[in-house]
PDB file of N, CA, C and O in Angstrom:
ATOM      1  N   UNK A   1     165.907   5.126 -78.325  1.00  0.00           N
ATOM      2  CA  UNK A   1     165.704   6.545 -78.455  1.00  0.00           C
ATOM      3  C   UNK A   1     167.064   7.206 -78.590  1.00  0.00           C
ATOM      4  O   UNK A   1     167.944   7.174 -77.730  1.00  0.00           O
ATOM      5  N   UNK A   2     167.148   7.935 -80.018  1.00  0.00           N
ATOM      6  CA  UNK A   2     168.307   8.959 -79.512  1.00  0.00           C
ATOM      7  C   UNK A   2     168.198  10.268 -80.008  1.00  0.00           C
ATOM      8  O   UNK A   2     167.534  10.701 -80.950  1.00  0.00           O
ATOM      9  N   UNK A   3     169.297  11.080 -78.873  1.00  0.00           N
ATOM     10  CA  UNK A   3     168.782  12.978 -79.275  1.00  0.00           C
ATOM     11  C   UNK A   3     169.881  13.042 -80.101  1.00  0.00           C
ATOM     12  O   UNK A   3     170.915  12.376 -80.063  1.00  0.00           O
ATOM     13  N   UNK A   4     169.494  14.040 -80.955  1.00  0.00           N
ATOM     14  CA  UNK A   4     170.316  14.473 -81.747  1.00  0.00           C
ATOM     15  C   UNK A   4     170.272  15.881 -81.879  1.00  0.00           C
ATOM     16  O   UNK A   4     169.096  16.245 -81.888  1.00  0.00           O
ATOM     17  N   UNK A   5     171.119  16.884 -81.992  1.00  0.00           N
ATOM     18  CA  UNK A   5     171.476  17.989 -81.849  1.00  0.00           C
ATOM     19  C   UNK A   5     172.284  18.868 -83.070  1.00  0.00           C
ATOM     20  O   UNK A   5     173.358  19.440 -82.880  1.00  0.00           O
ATOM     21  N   UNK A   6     171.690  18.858 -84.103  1.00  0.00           N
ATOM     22  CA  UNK A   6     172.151  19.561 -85.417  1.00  0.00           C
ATOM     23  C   UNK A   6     172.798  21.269 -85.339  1.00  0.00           C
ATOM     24  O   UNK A   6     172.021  22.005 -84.731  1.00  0.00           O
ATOM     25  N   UNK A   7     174.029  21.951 -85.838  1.00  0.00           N
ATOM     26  CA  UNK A   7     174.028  22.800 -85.754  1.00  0.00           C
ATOM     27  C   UNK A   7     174.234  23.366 -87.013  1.00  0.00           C
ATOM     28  O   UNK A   7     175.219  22.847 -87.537  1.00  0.00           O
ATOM     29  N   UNK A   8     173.634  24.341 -87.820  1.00  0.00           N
ATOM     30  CA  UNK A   8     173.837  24.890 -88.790  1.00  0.00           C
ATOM     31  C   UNK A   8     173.986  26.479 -89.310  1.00  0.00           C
ATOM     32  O   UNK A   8     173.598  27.357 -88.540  1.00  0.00           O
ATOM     33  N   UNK A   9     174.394  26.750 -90.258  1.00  0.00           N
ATOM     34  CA  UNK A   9     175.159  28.195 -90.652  1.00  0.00           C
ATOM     35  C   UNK A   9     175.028  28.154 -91.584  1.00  0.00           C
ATOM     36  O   UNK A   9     175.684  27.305 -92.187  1.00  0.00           O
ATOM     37  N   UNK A  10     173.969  29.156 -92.463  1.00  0.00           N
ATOM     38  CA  UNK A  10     173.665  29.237 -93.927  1.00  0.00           C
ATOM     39  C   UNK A  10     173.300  28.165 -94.603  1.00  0.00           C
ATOM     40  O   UNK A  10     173.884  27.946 -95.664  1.00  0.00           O
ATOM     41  N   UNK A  11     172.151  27.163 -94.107  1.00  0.00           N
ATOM     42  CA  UNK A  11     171.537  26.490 -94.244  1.00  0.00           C
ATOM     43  C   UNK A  11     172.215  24.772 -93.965  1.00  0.00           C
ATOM     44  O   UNK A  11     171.544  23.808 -93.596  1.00  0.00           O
ATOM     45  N   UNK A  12     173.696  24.775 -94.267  1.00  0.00           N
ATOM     46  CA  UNK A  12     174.886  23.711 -94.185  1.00  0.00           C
ATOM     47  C   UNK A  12     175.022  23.579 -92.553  1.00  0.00           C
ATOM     48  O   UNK A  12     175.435  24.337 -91.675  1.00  0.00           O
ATOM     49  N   UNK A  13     174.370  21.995 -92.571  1.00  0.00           N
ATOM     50  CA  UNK A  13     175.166  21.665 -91.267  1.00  0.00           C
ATOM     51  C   UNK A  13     176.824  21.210 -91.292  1.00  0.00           C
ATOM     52  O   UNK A  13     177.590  20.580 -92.022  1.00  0.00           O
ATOM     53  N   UNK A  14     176.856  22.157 -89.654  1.00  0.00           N
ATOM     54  CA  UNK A  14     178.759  21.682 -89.861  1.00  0.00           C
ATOM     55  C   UNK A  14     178.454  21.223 -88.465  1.00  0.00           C
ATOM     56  O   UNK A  14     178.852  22.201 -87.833  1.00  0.00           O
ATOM     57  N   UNK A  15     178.167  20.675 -87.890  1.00  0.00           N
ATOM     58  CA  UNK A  15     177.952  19.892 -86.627  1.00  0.00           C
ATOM     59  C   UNK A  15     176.996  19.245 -86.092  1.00  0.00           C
ATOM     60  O   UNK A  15     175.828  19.430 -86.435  1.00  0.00           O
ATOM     61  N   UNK A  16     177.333  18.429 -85.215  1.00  0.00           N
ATOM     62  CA  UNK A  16     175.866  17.088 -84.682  1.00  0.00           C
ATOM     63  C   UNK A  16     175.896  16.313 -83.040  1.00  0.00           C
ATOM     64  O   UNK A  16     176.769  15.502 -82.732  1.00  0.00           O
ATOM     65  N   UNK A  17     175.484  16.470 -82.695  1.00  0.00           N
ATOM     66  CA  UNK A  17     175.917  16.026 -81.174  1.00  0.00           C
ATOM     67  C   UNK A  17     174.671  14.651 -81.633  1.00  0.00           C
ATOM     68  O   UNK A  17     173.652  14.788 -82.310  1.00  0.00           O
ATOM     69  N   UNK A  18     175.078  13.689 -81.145  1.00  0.00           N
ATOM     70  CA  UNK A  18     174.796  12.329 -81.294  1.00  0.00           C
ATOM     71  C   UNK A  18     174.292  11.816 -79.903  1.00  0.00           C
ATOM     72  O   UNK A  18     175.178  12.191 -79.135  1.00  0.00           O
ATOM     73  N   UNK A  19     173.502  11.270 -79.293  1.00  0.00           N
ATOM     74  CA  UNK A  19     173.765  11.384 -77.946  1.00  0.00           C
ATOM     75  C   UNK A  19     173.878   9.033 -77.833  1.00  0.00           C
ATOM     76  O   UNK A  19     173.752   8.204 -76.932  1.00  0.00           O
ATOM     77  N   UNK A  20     174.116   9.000 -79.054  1.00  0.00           N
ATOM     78  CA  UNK A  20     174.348   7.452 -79.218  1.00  0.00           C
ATOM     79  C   UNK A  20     175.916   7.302 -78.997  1.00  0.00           C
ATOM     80  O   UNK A  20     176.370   6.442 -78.242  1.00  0.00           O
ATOM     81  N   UNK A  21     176.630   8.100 -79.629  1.00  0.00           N
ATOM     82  CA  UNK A  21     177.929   8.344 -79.502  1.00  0.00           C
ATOM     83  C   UNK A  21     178.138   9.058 -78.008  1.00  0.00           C
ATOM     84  O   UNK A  21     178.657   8.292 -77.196  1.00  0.00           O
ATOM     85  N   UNK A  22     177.901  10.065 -77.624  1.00  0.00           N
ATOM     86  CA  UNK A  22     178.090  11.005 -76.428  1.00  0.00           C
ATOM     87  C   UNK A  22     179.214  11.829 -76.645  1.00  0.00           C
ATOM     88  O   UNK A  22     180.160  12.003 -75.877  1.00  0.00           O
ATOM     89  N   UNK A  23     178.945  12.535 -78.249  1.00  0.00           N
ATOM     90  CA  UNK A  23     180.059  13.383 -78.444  1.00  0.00           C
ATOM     91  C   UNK A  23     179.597  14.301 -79.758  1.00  0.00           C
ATOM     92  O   UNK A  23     179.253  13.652 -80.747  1.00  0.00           O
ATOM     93  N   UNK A  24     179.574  15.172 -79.815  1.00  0.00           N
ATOM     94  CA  UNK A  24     179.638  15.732 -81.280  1.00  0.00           C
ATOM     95  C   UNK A  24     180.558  15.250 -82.135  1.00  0.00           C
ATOM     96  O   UNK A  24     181.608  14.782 -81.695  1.00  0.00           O
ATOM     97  N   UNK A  25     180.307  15.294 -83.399  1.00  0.00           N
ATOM     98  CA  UNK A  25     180.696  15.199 -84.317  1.00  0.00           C
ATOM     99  C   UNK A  25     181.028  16.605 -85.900  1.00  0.00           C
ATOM    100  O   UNK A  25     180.041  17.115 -86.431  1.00  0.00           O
ATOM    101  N   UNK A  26     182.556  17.007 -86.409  1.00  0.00           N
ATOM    102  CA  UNK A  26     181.712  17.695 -87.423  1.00  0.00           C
ATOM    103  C   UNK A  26     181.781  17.404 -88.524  1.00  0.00           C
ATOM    104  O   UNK A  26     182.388  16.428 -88.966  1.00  0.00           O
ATOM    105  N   UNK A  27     181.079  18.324 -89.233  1.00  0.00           N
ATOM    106  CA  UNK A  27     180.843  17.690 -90.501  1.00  0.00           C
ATOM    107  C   UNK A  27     181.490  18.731 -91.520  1.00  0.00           C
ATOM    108  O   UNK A  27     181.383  18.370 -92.692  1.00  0.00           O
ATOM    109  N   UNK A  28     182.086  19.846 -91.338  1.00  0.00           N
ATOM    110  CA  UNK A  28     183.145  20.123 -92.154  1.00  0.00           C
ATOM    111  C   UNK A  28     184.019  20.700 -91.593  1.00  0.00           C
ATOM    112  O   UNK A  28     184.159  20.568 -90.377  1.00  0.00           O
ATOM    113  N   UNK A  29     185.054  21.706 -92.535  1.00  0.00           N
ATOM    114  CA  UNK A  29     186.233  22.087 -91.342  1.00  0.00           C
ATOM    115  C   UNK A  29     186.147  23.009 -90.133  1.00  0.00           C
ATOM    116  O   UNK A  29     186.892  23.245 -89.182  1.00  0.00           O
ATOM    117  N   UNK A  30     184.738  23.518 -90.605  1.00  0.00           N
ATOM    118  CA  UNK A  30     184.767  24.699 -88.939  1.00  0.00           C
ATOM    119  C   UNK A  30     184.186  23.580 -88.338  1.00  0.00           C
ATOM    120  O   UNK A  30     184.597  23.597 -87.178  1.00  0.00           O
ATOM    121  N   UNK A  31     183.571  22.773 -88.471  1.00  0.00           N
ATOM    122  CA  UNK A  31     182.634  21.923 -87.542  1.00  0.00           C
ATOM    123  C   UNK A  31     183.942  21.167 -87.365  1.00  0.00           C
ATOM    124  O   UNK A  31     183.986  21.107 -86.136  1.00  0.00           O
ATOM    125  N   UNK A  32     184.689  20.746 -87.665  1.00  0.00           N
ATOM    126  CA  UNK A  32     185.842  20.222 -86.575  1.00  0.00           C
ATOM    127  C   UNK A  32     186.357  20.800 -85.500  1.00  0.00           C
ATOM    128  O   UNK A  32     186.594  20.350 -84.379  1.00  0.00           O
ATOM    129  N   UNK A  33     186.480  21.699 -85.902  1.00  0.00           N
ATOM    130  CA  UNK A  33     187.050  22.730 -85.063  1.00  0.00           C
ATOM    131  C   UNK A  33     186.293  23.140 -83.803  1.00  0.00           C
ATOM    132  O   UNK A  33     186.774  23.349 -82.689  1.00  0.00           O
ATOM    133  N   UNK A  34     184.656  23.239 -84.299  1.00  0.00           N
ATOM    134  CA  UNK A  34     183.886  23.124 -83.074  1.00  0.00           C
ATOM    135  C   UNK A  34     183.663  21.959 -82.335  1.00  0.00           C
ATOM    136  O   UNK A  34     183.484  21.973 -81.117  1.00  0.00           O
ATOM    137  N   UNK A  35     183.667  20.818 -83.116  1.00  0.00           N
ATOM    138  CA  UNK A  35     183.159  19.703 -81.908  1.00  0.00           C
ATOM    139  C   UNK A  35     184.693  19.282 -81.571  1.00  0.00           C
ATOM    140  O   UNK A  35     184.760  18.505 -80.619  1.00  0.00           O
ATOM    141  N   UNK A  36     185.815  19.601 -82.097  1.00  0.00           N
ATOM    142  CA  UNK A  36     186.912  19.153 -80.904  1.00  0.00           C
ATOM    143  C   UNK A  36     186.811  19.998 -79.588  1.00  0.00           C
ATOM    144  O   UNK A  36     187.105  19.373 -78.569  1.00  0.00           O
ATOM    145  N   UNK A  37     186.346  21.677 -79.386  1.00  0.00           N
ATOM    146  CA  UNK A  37     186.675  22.042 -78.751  1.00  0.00           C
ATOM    147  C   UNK A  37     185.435  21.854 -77.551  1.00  0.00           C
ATOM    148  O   UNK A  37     185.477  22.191 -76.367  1.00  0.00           O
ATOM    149  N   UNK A  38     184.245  21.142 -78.370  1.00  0.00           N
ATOM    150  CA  UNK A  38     183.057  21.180 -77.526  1.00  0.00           C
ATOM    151  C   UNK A  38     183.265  19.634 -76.509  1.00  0.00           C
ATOM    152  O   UNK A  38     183.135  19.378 -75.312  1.00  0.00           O
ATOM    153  N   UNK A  39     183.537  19.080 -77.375  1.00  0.00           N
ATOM    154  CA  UNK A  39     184.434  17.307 -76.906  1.00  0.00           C
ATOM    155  C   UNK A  39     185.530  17.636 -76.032  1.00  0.00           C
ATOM    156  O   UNK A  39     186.292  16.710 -75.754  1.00  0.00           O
ATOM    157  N   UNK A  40     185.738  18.673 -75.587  1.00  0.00           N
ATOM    158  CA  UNK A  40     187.196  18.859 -74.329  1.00  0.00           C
ATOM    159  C   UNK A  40     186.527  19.504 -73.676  1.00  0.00           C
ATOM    160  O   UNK A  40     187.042  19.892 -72.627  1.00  0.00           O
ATOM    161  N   UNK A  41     185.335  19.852 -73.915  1.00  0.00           N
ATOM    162  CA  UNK A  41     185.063  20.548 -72.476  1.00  0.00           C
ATOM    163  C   UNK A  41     183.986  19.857 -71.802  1.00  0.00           C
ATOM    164  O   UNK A  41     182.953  19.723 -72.457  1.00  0.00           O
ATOM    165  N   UNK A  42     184.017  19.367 -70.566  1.00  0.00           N
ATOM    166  CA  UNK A  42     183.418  18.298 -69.873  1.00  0.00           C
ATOM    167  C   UNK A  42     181.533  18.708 -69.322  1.00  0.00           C
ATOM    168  O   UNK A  42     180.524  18.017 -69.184  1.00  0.00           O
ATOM    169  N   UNK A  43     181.836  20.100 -69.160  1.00  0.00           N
ATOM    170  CA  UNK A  43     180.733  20.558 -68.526  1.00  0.00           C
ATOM    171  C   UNK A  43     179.522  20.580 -69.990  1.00  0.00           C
ATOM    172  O   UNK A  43     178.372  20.152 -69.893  1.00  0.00           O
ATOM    173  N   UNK A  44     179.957  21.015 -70.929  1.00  0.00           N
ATOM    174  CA  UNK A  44     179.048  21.164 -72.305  1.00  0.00           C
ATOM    175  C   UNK A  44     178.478  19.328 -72.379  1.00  0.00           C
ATOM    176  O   UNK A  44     177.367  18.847 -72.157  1.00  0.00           O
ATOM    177  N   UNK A  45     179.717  18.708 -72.766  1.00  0.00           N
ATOM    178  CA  UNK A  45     179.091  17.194 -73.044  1.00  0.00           C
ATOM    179  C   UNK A  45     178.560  16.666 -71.642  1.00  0.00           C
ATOM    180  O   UNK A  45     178.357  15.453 -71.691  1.00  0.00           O
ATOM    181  N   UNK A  46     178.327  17.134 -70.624  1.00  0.00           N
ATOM    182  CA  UNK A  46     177.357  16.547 -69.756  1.00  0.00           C
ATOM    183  C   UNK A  46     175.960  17.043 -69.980  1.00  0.00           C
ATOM    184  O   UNK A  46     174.973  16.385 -69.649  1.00  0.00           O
ATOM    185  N   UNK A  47     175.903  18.229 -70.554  1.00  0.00           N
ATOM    186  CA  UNK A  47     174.628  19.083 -70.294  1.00  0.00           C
ATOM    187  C   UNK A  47     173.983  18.260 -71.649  1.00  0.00           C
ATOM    188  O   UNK A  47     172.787  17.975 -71.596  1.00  0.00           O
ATOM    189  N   UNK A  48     174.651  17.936 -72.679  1.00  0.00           N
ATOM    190  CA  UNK A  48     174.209  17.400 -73.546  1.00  0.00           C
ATOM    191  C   UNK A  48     173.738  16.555 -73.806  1.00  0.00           C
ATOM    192  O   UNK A  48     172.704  16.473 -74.470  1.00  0.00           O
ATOM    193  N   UNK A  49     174.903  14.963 -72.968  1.00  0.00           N
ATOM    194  CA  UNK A  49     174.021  13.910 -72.768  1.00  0.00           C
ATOM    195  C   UNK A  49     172.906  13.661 -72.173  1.00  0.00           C
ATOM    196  O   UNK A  49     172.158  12.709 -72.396  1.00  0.00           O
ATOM    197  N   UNK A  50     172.704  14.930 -71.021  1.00  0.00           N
ATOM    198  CA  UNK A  50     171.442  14.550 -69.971  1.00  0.00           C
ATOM    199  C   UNK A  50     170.610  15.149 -70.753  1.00  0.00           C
ATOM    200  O   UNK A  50     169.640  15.107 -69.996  1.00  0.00           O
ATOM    201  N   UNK A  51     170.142  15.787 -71.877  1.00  0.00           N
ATOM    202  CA  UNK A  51     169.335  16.169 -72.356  1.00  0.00           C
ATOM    203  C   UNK A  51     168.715  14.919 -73.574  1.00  0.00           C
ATOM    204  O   UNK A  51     167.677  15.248 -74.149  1.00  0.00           O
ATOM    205  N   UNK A  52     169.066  14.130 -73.788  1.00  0.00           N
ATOM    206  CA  UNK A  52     168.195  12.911 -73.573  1.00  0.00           C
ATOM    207  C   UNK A  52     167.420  12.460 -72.788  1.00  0.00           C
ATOM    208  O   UNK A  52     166.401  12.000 -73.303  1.00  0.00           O
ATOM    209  N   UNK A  53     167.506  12.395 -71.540  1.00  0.00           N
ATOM    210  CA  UNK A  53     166.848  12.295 -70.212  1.00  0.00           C
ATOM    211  C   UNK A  53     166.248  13.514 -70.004  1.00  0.00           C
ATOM    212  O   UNK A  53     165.106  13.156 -70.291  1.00  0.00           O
ATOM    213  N   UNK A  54     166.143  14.588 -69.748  1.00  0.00           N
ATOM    214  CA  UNK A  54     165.393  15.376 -69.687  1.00  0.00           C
ATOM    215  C   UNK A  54     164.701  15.919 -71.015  1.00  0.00           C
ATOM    216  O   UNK A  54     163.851  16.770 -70.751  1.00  0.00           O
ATOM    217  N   UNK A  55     164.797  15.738 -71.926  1.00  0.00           N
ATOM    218  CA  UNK A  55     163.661  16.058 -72.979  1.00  0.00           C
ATOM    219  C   UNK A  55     163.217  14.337 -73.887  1.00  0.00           C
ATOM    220  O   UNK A  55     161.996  14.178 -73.865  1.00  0.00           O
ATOM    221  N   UNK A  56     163.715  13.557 -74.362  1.00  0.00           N
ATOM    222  CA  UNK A  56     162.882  12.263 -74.671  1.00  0.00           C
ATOM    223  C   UNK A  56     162.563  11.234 -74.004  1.00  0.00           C
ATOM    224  O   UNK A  56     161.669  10.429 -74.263  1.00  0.00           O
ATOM    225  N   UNK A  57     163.350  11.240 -73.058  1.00  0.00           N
ATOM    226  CA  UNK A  57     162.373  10.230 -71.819  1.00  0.00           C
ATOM    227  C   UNK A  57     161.208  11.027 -71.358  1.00  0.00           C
ATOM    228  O   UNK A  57     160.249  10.347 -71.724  1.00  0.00           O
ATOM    229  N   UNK A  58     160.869  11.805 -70.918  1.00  0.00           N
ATOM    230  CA  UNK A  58     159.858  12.470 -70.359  1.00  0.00           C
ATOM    231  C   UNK A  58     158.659  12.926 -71.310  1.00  0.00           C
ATOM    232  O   UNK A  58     157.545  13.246 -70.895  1.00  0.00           O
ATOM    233  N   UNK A  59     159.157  12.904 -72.997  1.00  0.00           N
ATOM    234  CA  UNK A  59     157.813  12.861 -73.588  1.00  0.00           C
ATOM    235  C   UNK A  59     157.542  11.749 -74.773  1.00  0.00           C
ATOM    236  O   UNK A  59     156.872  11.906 -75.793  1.00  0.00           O
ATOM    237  N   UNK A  60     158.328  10.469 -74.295  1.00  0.00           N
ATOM    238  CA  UNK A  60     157.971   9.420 -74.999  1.00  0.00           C
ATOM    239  C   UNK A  60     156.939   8.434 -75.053  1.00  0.00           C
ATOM    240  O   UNK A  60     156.735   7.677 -76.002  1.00  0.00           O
ATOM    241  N   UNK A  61     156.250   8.489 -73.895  1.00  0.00           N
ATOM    242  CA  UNK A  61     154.928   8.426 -73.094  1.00  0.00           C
ATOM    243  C   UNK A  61     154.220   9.223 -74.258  1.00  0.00           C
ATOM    244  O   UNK A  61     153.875   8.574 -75.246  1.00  0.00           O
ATOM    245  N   UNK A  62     154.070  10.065 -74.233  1.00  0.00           N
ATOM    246  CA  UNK A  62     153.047  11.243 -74.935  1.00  0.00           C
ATOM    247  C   UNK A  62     153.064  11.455 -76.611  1.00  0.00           C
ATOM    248  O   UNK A  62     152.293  12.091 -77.329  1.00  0.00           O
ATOM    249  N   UNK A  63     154.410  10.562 -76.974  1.00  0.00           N
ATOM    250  CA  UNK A  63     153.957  10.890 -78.659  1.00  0.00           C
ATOM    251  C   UNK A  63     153.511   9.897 -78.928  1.00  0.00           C
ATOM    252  O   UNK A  63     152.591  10.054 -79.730  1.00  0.00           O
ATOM    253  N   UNK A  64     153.761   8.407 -78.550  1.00  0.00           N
ATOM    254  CA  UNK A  64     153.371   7.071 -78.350  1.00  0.00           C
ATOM    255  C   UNK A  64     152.034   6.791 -78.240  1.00  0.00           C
ATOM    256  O   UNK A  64     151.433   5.839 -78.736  1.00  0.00           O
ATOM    257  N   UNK A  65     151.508   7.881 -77.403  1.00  0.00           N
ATOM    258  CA  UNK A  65     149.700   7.678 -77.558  1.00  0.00           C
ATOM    259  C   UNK A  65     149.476   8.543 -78.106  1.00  0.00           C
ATOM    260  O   UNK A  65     148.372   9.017 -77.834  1.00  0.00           O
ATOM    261  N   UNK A  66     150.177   9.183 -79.016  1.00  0.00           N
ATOM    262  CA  UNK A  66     149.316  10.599 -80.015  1.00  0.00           C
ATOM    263  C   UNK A  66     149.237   9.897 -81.299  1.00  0.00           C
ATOM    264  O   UNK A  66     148.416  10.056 -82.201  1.00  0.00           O
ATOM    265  N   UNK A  67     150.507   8.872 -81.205  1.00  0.00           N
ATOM    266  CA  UNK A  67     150.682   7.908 -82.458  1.00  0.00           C
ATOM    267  C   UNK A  67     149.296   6.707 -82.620  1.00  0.00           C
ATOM    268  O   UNK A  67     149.289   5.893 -83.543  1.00  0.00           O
TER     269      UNK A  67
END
């Protein structure tokens, strides 16, 4: 299972939080600019990784039998 976290601006994504990696990533030059500064700050990439654990562990049970 992994979360993924897309951010976009006028339809172009310029950022991605990966939670396989445990870091954003961007994908053009403002999105560098954002995931270096989101990648230094400790409290953001915690809230991020645990949101794997709190949103797809808890409903992987439930799409699994909808499937």
């Amino acid at each position: 299972i992994e979360f993924i976290r897309s951010c976009y601006y006028n339809k172009v994504e310029y950022a991605r939080f990966s939670s396989s990696l445990g870091k954003f990533v961007g994908l053009t030059q403002f999105g560098l600019k954002q995931a270096d500064y989101w990648n230094n700050d400790p409290s953001i990439l915690a809230k991020w990784r645990a949101e794997k654990e709190r949103y797809c562990l808890n409903n992987i049970g439930i799409d699994y039998q909808a499937a």
